[in-house]
Structures are given as C-alpha cells and as structure tokens.
MARRO-432306 format. One record per residue (C-alpha): residue in one letter; z, y, x. Coordinates in steps of 0.1 Angstrom, whole numbers, plus 5000, padded with zeros to 4 digits. Layout:
<recs>
AZYX;...
</recs>
This chain:
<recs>
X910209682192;X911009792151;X909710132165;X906409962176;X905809732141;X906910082119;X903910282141;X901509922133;X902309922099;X901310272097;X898610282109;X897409982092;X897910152059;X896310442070;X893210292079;X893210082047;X893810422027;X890710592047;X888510272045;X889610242009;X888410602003;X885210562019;X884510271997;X885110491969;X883010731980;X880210501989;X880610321955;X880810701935;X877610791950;X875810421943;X876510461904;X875510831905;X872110711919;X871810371897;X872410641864;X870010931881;X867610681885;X867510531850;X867910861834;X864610981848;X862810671839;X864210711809;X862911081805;X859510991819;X858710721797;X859710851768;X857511161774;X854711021789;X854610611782;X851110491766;X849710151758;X846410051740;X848209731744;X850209851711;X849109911672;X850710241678;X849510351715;X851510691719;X854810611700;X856010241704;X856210211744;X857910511744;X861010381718;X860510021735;X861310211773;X864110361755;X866210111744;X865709921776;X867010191797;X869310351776;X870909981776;X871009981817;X872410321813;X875310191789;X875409841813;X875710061846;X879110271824;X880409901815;X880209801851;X881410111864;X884710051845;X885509671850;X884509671890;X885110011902;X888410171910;X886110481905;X888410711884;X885810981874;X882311051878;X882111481866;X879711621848;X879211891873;X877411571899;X874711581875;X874011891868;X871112011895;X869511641898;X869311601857;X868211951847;X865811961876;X864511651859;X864111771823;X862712081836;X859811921859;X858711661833;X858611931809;X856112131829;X854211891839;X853711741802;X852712131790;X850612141814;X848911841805;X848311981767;X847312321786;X844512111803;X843511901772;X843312261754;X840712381782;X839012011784;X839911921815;X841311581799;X840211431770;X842811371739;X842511091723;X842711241689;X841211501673;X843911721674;X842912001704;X846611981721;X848411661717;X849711591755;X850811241759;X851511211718;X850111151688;X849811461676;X850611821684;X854311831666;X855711551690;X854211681721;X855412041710;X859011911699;X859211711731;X858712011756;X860812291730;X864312061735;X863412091774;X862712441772;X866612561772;X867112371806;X864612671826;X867712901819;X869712691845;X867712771874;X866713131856;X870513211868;X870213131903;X870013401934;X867113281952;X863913431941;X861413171944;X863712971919;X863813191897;X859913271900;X859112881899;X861712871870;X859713151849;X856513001861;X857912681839;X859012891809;X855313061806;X853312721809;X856212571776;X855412861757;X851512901763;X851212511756;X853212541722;X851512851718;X848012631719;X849312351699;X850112561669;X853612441658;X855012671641;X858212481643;X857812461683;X856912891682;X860112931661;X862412741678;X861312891709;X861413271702;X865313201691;X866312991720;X864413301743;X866513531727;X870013301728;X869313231766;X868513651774;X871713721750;X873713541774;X872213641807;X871814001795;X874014271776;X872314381746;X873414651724;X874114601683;X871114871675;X868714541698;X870214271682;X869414411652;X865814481661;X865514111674;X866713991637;X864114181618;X861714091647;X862613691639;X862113771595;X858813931603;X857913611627;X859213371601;X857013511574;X853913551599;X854113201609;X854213111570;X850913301563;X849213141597;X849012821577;X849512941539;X848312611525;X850212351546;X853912531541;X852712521501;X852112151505;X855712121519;X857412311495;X855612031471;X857011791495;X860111941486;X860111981453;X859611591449;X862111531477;X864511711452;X863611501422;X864611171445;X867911331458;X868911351423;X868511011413;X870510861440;X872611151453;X875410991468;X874310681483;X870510791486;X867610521488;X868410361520;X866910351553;X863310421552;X863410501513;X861310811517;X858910581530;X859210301504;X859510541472;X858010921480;X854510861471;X855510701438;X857211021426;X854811271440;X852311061414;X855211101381;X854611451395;X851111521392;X850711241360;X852911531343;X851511791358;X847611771356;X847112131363;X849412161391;X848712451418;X849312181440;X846911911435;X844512041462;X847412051490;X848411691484;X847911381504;X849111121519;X852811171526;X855310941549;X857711211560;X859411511542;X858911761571;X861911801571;X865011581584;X868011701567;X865811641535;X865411301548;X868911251556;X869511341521;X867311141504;X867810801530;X871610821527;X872811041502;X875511331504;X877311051521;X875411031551;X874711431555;X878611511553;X879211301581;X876011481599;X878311811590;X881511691602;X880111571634;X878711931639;X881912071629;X883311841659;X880511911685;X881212311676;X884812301681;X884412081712;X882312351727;X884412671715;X887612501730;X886112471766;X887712751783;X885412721813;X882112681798;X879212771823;X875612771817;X875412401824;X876812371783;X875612661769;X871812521779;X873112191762;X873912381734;X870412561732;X868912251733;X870212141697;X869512441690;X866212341689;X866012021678;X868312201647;X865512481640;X862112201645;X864511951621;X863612181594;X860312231593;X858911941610;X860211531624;X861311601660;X863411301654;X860811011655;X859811111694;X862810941717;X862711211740;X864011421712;X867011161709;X867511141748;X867711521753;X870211541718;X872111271733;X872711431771;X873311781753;X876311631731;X877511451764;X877411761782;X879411941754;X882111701746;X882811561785;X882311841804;X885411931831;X886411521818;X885111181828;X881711111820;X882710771809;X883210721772;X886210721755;X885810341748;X884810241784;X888610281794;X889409991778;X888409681789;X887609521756;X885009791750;X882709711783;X883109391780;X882109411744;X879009661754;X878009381783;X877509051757;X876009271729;X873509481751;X871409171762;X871409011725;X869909391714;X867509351743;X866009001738;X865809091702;X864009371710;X861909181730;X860608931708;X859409231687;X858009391714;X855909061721;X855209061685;X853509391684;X851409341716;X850009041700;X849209191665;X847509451683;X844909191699;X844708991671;X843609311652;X841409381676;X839909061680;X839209081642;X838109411643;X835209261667;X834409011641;X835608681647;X837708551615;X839608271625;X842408541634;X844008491602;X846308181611;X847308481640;X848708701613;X850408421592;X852408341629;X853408651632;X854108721598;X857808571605;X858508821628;X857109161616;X857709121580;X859609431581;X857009641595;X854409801566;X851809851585;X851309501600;X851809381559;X849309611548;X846809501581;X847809141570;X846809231534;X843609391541;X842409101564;X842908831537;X841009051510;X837909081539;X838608711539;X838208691501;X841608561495;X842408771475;X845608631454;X847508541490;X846808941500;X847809031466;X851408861471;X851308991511;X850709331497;X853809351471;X855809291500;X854509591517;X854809731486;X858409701485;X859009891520;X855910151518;X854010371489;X850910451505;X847710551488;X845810311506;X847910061500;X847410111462;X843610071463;X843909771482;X845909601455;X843509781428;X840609581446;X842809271447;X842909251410;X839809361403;X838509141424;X840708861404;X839008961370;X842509151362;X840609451346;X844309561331;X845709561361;X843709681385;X843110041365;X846410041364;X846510041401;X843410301403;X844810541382;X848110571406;X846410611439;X844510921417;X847611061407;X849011021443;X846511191459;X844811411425;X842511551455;X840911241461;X837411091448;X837510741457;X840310601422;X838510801399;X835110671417;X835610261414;X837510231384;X834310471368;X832210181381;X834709911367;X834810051336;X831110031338;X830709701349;X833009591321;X831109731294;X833610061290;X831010241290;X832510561267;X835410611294;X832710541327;X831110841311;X834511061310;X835210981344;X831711031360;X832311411341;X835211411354;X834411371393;X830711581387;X833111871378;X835911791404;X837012031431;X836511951464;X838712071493;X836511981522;X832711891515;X830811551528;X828411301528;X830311051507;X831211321482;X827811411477;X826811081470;X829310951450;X828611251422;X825011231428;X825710841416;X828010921391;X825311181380;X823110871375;X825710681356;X825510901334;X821810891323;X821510541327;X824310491300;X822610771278;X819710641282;X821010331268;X822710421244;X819210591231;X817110321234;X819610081213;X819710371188;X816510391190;X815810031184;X818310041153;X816210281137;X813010101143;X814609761127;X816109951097;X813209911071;X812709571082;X816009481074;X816409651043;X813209721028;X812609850994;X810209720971;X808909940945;X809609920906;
</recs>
C-alpha cells in the first residue's frame, strides 16, 4: 500500500513539474511576443508616423508613439517580474525577429526617399529627399543608425540572405547618397569599413590606405557645401562664448534655444565686418550635440556622458563571447557618435530607440534582459504607478497640441473669434515657444497689441528667434514706443546681419517720426547691401528705399529753398 501512495506521489509531482514547465514555457514565449510586438510598433512609428492633425506633422506623432510604447515596453518588464516565475528572457531570443525588424523598416523608409528623389511621391517640403521627416538630416540619421544591423544577416551562409542583405545596404547608401548629409555619408563610409574590418582580414599597409581614404573624404565633404560648414564653425564659435559663461552648470535644458540668438547678435554688433555675416540665420540648434550638451548642462552633464561611455566600453571589452549580435550594437552608436557631431540625430526618436536597444544589447547580453532594478519588487511596482501618471500627462499635452493645430488653422482661414481658443490652451502649452509666439502673433493681427506684447516676453524667456524680435519691434511700434521698438529692430538686424526686413521698417519708422537724417543712412545702407539670394521683395524694398531718399532730398530742398526766398523779407535792408 506505502509502495502504491510513494509511486502516486511521484507521479503527481512529476506531472506538476512538466505542467509547471510548460506553463513557463508558454508564458516565456507570450512576453517575448507582447515585447516583439511593441518593439516594432515602436520602430514603425517612430520612423514613419505623420499627422496634419499636429503643429509639427513629421516630428510630434513620432515622440508622442514613443513614449506610449516605450511605457508598454517598461509595463510588460514590470509585469514580467511580479507575475512570472520566468527567470530569464536572453538576449539571443531577440536577435533574428529584432534585427530583421530594424533592417526591413530601414529599407523600406530609403526607399521611400529613393522614390521621392525620382518623383514617384511627392515630399511635402522642398527639400528633394526627406522620407517620412522633416527634412533630409532626420530621414538620413534615422536609416544610418539602422544601417549596422545589414551586417547581421551579411554573415549568414545562405546566399539569397546575404544578396537580399546587400540589396538593403545599397538602397541605405544610395538614399543618403541622394539626401546629401554629409553627416549620414560620413558615418556610413566608417561603419562600412568597421563592419568589413570585422568580417574580413585586412592588412596594416589597407588600413592605412582606408585612414587617408576617410581624411581625403572628410575634407571633400567639407568643400561639397563650403558655406554651410563656415556657418557652423560660427555656430561654434558663439557656442564657445556661452560655454564660458556658464561652464559648469551650463544654461539649462533648452538654453541654446532660449539664449543662442542673443549672442550670435553681441557677435556681429562687435563685429560689423565679419566674414560671416552672409552665412548667418536663424539658429535653434548647434549642429552639434556634444556642443549642446555643453552648453545645456555644463561640464557637469558631459562628464557623466563620458563616464557612461567609459561604462558601456568596458561592458563591451569584458564580454568574452561577443558575437556579431553586439558588435552591430556597437556600430550603431557608432553612428549616432559620428552624425552627433556634425548634425542633431538626437531630436528624431528612432535615433533614441535604436541608441537604447544597442546599449541593451551591450550591457545584457549572455544576462537577463530584465533590468537590474526589475529584480526587486519595489522597482516594478514603482515603474507600474509612475508609467500611467507619465502617460495621462502626456496625454493632455498631446490633446493640447491637436487642438492648437485646428485652432491655428481655423484662424489661418480667417475667422477671428479663435482667440478665446488660444487663451484656453494657454494653461497648458505655456512652455512650448512656438505656440507663445503663434499666440503672440494672433493677438498683434488682432490689434491687441499690449496683451501680445506681455505673451511675447514669455516666449521670450524660453526662445531667441529672429522673428520673434520683429514681432515685439511691431508691438511697440505699434504702441507709439519709438525707443523701444528700434531697440528691438536693430537686434533682429544684428541677429541675422543678412537680412533686409530690421533695417527696412525701422528706415520707415524713423521716417514716419520725423528722423529723417538717420531714414536717409539706413535707406544707404540697404541700397548698398549685399544680398545672398535675389528676389522680388528685395528689389522692391531698395527700389522704395531709393525713393525715400529723393523724397526727403527733395524736401529738404524745397524748405531750403523756401528759407532763401523769405530771407529779404524778413530782414530787409533799407538804404542810408
């Protein structure tokens, strides 16, 4: 009978063990699907999301998809770790379904720019080659950071891999190639030569021919676009002159934004005759993200940009099985490393989803996939009440933007009872410059002109934009504040020294306010401006100022004219 119950028994555990491992196995698989799944939404929408429906159609969906996905990716790793007896999900499960993913989407958004470039689809900018972007450096930055994934399937035996593979490679390069991102042709040719350096022996006497080969492309691409790598080393040079007023702390998030502009005009107001002044414009970004990094947060934030290199390098030199599957991570920031200097890969979130699977790859490979933190049951549980609090606050500004962008374009079709809108939504997107400046410009159409005065200083406060200074220049002028409204004028000149339009209205101000002497200056002073690209409005406004000119002359004639003529009958002399 005991004999019986011990052969029960064990066969009960048994079965509980097998059934138990099959539930483990069934549940391993679920979250690997649940992840693959949100991954390539993830990686489709942030290449290829657009919506009219937003101010800014090409960028905003994208960063809205995401942070809602990235927050189920985060939720599914919480879950994972408070439900599952799961012990590890390995790197190594992902490998074939994720790359295959990068690599497809990649090839299928180069091939989209490939098509715009031979006008089989429309861009909606005037850039030739933009893809699914707003302009040619995010679409080129985008499919550059997928590029290193092609070496994956490069490696494999099977031939038509390898041919569909290269087929992939060839479509990346021809549609940076048409773009014309020097960034995105630089960062290319060294990941190539990185990916063949590993898959191929090269000789010393080759590598050294590939290093002068990379010098003679660096200073080729610099001469394929001589006047916009001058205006970034201006860029530069005024980036400098911010780093060393706050060089610790730096100006805070966004302060390029809120204070470049201001010290590219201390530039020019000191340097009149500056070799720069025709390469100048309008400036939000340093091309350049260390720079920014520098100037935002000081030498504070870039050493810990340094030290968590330092960590990712070490992570990756101490694997002692590392396999393609890391070194292609590795190429990858690469990339992004090589485009950070010369351009902002950083404000397109497929940029930050491919930098963020890369360091994954590099730091967890052969060890769980889940973070550190997720072993601990504070930590998801933490992750689970914060994630939905990010979410709906991300939400309400996501509602907030779709209904700025009607209300702008309702106003733009002319009905203007769309300013009570604005003032709704002014609670909500007061931190966002361009809806402050939209805001601004819609009262001053409105004629209300002091309440888009005190809506523009606080755009002021978070942007220095040229356009935003001849706004406020209209503002006062339109307020009879002569004084302060030249004061305005002359900025937005010395921001952009290049541009017509300051010198042009305070010339008429000046006019109109019986300044006649220094109308006449500036009217000289626009006649005999150069001008970097001719037009219409150019023409005419020195053909006017031209006119300004004689009809002050003229003036001034006849009055002196007149003096003469009254003379002898206001002093005349009688004889002795």
């Amino acid at each position: 009978m005991n004999v019986y119950i011990f052969k029960y028994l064990n066969n009960s555990l048994l079965y509980e063990r097998k059934g138990k491992k099959c539930f483990d196995v069934f549940m391993h698989s679920l979250y690997l699907h649940i992840l693959l799944i949100f991954i390539f939404l993830l990686c489709l929408g942030t290449l290829f999301l657009n919506s009219s429906s937003f101010v800014n159609a090409q960028t905003a969906p994208k960063w809205y998809l995401f942070i809602y996905c990235f927050a189920a990716i985060l939720m599914t790793f919480s879950l994972c770790s408070i439900f599952s007896d799961i012990k590890k999900l390995q790197l190594a499960d992902f490998a074939l379904p994720l790359y295959l993913i990068i690599t497809m989407l990649c090839a299928i958004q180069a091939l989209y720019g490939i098509a715009q470039y031979i006008r089989l689809i429309p861009t909606l900018s005037h850039h030739k080659v933009n893809g699914s972007f707003d302009n040619p450096a995010g679409f080129a930055a985008c499919i550059c950071v997928g590029f290193p994934f092609f070496f994956y399937f490069l490696a494999k035996k099977e031939l038509c891999i390898r041919c569909v593979s290269i087929s992939g490679m060839i479509a990346v390069e021809l549609a940076v190639l048409l773009s014309g991102s020097r960034a995105g042709m630089l960062a290319l040719a060294v990941v190539c030569l990185a990916g063949f350096f590993h898959l191929f022996r090269i000789n010393a006497k080759k590598k050294v021919f590939i290093g002068i080969f990379l010098v003679i492309l660096s200073a080729g691409l610099y001469f394929m676009k001589k006047d916009s790598a001058n205006g970034r080393l201006l860029i530069w040079q005024c980036s400098w002159e911010m780093i060393k007023d706050k060089p610790f702390t730096g100006h805070g998030t966004d302060g390029f934004k809120a204070e470049y502009m201001n010290y590219q005009a201390r530039y020019f107001e000191k340097n009149h005759d500056s070799k720069y002044a025709m390469l100048a414009d309008n400036i939000n970004h340093p091309f350049n993200e260390y720079i920014g990094l520098l100037v935002n947060y000081g030498l504070a934030g870039f050493l810990l940009l340094l030290l968590f290199s330092f960590f990712l390098f070490k992570a990756f030199m101490r694997n002692p099985k590392k396999t393609l599957f890391s070194y292609c991570a590795s190429w990858c920031l690469i990339a992004i490393a090589i485009f950070s200097f010369f351009s902002y890969p950083l404000r397109y979130p497929f940029v930050w989803v491919m930098g963020l699977i890369s360091c994954s790859i590099i730091l967890f490979q052969g060890n769980e996939l889940r973070l550190i933190l997720f072993k601990k049951p504070f930590f998801p549980v933490l992750a689970l009440l914060l994630i939905p609090v990010i979410c709906i606050k991300s939400y309400n500004r996501f509602v907030a933007e779709i209904k700025w962008c009607k209300t702008a374009q309702q106003s733009l079709a002319g009905r203007m009872e769309m300013l009570p809108e604005y003032k709704k939504l002014h609670y909500r997107l007061y931190r966002n410059e361009l809806f402050l400046y939209n805001y601004s410009a819609e009262l001053n159409f409105a004629g209300q002109y002091e309440e888009s005065q005190s809506i523009a200083r606080e755009c002021e406060r978070l942007w220095a934009d040229y356009d935003l200074q001849m706004l406020m220049a209209d503002n006062y002028e339109n307020l009879q504040q002569y004084d302060k409204a030249e004061k305005y004028y002359k900025k937005a000149a010395a921001m952009c020294p290049i541009k017509f339009m300051p010198l042009y209205l305070l010339a008429k101000m000046f006019d109109t306010t019986g300044r006649r002497s220094e109308a006449i200056v500036l009217a000289e002073q626009i006649i005999n401006k150069p001008i970097k690209i001719s037009s219409a409005t150019i023409t005419a406004i020195q053909r006017e100022m031209i006119q300004l000119i004689e009809k002050v002359n003229n003036n001034s004639l006849k009055n002196e004219n007149t003096r003469q003529g009254e003379m002898p009958e206001q002093g005349i002399a009688l004889p002795p």
